[in-house]
MMTF fields as JSON, N, C-alpha, C and O atoms, coordinates in Angstrom:
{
  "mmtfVersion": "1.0.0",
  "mmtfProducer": "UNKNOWN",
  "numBonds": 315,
  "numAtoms": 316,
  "numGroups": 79,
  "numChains": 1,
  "numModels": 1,
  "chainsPerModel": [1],
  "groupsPerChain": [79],
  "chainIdList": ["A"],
  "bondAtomList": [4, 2, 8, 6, 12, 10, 16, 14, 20, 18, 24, 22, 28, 26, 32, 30, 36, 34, 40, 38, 44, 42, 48, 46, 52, 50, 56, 54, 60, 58, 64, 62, 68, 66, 72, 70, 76, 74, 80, 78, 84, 82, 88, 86, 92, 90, 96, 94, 100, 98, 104, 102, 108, 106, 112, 110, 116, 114, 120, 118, 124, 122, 128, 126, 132, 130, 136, 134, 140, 138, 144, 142, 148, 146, 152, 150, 156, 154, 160, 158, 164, 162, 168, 166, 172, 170, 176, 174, 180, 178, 184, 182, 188, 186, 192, 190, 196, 194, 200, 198, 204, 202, 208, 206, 212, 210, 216, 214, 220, 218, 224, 222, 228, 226, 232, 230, 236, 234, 240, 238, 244, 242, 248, 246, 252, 250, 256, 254, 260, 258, 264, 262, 268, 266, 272, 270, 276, 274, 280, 278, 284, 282, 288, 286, 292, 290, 296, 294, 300, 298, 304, 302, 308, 306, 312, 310],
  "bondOrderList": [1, 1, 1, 1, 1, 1, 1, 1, 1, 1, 1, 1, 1, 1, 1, 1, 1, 1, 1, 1, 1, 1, 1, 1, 1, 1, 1, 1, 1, 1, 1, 1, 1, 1, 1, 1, 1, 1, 1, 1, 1, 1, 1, 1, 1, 1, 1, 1, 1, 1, 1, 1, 1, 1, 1, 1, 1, 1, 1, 1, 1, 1, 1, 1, 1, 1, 1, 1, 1, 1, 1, 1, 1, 1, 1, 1, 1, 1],
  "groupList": [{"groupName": "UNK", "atomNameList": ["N", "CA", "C", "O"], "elementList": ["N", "C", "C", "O"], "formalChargeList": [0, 0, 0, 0], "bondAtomList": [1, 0, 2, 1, 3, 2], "bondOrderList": [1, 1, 2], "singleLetterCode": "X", "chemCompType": "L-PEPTIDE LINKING"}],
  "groupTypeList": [0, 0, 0, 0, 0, 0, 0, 0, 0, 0, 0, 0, 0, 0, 0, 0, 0, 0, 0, 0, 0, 0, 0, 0, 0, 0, 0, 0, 0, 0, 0, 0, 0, 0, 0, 0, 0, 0, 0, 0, 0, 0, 0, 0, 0, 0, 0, 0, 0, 0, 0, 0, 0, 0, 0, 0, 0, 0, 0, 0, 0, 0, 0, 0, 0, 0, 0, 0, 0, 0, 0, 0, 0, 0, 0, 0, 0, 0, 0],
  "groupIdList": [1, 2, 3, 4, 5, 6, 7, 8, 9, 10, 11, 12, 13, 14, 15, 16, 17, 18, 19, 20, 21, 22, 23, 24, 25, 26, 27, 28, 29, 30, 31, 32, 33, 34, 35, 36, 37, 38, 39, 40, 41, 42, 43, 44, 45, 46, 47, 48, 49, 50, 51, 52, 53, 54, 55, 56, 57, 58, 59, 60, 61, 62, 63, 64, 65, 66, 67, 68, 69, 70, 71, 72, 73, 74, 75, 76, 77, 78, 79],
  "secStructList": [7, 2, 2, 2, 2, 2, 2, 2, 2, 2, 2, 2, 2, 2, 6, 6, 6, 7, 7, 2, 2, 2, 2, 2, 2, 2, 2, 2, 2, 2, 2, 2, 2, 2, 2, 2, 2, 2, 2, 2, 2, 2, 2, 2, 2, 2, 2, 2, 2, 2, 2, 2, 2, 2, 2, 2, 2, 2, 2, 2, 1, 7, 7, 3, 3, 7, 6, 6, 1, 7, 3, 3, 7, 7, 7, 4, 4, 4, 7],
  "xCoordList": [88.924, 89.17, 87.874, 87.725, 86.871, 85.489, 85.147, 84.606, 85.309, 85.13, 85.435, 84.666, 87.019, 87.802, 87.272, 87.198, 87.061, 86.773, 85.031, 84.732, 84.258, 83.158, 83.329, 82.928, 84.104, 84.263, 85.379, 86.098, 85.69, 86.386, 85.373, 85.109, 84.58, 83.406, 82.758, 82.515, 82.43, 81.649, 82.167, 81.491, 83.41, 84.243, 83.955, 83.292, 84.724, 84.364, 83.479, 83.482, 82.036, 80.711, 80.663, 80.199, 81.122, 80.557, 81.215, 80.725, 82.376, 83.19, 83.013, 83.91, 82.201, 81.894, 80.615, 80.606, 79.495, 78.566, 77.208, 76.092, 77.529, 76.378, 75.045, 75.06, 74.095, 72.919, 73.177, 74.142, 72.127, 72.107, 71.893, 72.346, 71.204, 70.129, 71.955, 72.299, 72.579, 74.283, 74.916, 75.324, 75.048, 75.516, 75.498, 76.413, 74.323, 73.936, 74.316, 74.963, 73.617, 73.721, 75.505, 75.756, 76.701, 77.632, 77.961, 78.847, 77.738, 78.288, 77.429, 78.267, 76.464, 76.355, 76.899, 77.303, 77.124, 78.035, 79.147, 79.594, 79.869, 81.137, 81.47, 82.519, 80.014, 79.979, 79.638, 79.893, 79.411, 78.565, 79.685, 79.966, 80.627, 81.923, 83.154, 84.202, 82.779, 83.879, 83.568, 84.47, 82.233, 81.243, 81.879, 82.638, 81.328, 81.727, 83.211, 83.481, 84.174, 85.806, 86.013, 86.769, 85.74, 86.029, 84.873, 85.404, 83.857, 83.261, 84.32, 84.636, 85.344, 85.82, 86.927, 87.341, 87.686, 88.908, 88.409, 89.369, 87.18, 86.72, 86.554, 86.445, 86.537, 85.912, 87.122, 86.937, 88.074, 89.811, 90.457, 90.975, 90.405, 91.112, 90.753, 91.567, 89.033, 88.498, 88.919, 89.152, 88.986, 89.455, 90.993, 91.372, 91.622, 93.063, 93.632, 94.67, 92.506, 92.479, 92.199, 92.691, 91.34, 90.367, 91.576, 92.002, 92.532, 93.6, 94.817, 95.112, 95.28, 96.395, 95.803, 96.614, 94.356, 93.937, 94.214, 94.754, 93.845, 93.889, 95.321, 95.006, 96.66, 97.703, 98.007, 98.672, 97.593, 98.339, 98.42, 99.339, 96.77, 96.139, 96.943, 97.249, 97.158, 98.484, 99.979, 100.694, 100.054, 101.439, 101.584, 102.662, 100.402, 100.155, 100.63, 101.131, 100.463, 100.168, 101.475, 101.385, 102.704, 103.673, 104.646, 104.746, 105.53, 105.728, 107.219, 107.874, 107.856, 108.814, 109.757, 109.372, 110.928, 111.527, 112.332, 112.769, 112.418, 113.305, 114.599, 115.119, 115.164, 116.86, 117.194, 118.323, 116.576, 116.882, 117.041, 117.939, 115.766, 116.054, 114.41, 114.651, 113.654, 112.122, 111.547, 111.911, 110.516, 109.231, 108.097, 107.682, 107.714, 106.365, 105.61, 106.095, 104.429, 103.469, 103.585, 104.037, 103.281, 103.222, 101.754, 100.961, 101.294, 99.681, 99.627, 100.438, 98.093, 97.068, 97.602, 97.941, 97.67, 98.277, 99.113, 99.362, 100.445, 101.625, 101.989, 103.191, 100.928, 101.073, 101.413, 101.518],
  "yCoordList": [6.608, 7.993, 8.678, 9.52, 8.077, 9.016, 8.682, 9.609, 7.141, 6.647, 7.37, 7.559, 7.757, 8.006, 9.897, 10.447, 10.284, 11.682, 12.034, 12.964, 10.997, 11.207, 10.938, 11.751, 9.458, 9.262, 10.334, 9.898, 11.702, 12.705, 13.293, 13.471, 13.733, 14.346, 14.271, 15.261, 13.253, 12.585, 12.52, 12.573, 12.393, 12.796, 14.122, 14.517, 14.929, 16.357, 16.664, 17.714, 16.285, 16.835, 16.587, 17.396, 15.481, 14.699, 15.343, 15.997, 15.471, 16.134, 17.856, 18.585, 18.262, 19.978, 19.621, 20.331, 18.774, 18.777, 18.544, 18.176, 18.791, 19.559, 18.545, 17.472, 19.164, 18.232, 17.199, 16.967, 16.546, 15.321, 15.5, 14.66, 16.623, 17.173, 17.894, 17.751, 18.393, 19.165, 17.988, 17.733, 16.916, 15.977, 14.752, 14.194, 14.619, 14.407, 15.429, 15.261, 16.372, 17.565, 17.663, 18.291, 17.412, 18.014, 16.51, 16.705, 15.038, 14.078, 13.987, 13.889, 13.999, 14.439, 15.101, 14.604, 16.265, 17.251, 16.674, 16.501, 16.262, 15.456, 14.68, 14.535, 13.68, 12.566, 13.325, 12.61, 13.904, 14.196, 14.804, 14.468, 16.252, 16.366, 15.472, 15.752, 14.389, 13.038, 12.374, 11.916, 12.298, 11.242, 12.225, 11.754, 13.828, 14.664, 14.604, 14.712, 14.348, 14.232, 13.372, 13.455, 11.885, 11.017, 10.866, 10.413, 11.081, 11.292, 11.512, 10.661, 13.231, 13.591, 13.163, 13.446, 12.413, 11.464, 10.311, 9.767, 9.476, 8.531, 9.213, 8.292, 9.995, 10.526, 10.882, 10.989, 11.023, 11.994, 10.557, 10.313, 9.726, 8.37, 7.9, 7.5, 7.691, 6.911, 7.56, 7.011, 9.061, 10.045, 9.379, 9.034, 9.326, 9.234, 7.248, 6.685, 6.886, 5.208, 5.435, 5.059, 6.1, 6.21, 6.426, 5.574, 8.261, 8.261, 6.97, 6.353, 6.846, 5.769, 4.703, 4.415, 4.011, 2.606, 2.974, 2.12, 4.47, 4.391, 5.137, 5.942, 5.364, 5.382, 4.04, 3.792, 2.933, 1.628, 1.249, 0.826, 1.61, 0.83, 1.346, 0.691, 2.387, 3.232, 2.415, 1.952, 2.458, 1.853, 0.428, -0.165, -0.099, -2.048, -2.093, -3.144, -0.831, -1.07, -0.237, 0.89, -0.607, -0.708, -0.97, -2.134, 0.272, -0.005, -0.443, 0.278, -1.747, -2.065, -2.307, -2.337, -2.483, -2.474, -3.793, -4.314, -4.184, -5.769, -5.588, -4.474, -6.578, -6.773, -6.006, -5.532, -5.9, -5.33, -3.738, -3.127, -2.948, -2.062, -1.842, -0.941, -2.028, -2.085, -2.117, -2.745, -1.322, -1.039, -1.846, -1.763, -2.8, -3.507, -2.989, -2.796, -2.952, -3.303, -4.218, -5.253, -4.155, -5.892, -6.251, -5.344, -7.437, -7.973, -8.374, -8.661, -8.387, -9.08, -10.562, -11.114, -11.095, -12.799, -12.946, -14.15, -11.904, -12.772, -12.462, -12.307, -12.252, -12.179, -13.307, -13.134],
  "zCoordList": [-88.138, -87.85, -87.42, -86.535, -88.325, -87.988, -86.792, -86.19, -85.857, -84.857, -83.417, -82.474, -83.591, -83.069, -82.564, -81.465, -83.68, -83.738, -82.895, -82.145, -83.351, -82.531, -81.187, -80.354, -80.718, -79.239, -78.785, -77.886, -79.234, -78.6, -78.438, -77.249, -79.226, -79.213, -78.167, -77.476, -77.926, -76.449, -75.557, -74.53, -75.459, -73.801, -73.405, -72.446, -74.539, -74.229, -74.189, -73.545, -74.663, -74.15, -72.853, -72.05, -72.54, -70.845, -70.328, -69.407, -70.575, -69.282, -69.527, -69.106, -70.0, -70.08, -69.27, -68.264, -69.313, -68.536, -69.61, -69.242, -70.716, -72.124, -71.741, -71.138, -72.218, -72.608, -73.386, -74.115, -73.135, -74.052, -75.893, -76.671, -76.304, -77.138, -77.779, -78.952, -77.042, -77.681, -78.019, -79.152, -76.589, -77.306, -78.45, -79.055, -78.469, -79.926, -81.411, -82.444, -80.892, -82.22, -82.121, -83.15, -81.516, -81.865, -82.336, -83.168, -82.271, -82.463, -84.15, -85.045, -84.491, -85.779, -86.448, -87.5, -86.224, -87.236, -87.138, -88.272, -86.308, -86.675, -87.302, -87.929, -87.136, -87.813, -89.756, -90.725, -89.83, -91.159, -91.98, -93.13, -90.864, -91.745, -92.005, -92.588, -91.455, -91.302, -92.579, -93.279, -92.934, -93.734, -95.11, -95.957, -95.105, -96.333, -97.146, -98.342, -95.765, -96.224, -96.476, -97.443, -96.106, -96.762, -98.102, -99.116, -98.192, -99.709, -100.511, -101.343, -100.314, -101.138, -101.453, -102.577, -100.628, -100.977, -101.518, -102.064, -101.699, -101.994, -103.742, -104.552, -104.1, -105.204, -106.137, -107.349, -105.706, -105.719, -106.005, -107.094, -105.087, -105.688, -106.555, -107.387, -106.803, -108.021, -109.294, -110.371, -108.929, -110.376, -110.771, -111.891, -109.691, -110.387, -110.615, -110.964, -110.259, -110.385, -112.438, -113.502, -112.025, -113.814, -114.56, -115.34, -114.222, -115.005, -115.162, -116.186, -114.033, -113.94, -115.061, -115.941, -115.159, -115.716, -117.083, -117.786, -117.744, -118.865, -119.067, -119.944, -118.809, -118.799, -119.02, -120.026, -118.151, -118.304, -119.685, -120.387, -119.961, -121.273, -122.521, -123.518, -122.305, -123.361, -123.326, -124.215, -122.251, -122.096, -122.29, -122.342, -122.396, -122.446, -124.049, -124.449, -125.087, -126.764, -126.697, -127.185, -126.162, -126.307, -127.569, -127.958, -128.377, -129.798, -129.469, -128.716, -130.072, -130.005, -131.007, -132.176, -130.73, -132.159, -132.032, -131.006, -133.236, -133.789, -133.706, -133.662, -133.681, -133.761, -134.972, -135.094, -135.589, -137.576, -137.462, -138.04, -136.397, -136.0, -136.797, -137.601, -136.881, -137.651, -136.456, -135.462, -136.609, -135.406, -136.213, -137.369, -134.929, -135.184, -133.364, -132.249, -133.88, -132.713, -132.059, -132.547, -130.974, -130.523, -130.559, -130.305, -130.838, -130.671, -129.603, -128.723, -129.782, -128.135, -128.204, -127.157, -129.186, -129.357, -129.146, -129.077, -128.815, -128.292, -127.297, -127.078, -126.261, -124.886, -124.008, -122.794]
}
């Protein structure tokens, strides 16, 4: 996407005529708010990776109940 977004960048400089010195300076800033947004989705997933892992870990210590109708834990050993 960031690829994609700079080589628009650069058509439209060329085909407006711009300096070289614009076209640089505008293919940076593109590049840099491309670099910033994906930071922040990179940061937004790891957050909700973190929640989901320790949801699992809750849900792995799973309380079950016997034919008798008695709640036991289940252990790490009878996996």
């Amino acid at each position: 996407m960031m690829l994609i977004a700079g080589l628009i960048t650069a058509v439209i400089t060329f085909i407006r005529g711009d300096s070289i010195i614009y076209k640089l300076g505008s293919l940076l800033v593109v590049f840099l708010v491309f670099y910033a947004l994906g930071s922040v989705i990179v940061m937004c997933l790891d957050h909700f990776d973190k929640v989901n892992s320790k949801q699992e870990m809750i849900e792995d210590e799973v309380i079950e109940k016997d034919a008798d109708g008695d709640i036991s834990e289940q252990s790490p050993d009878n996996e």
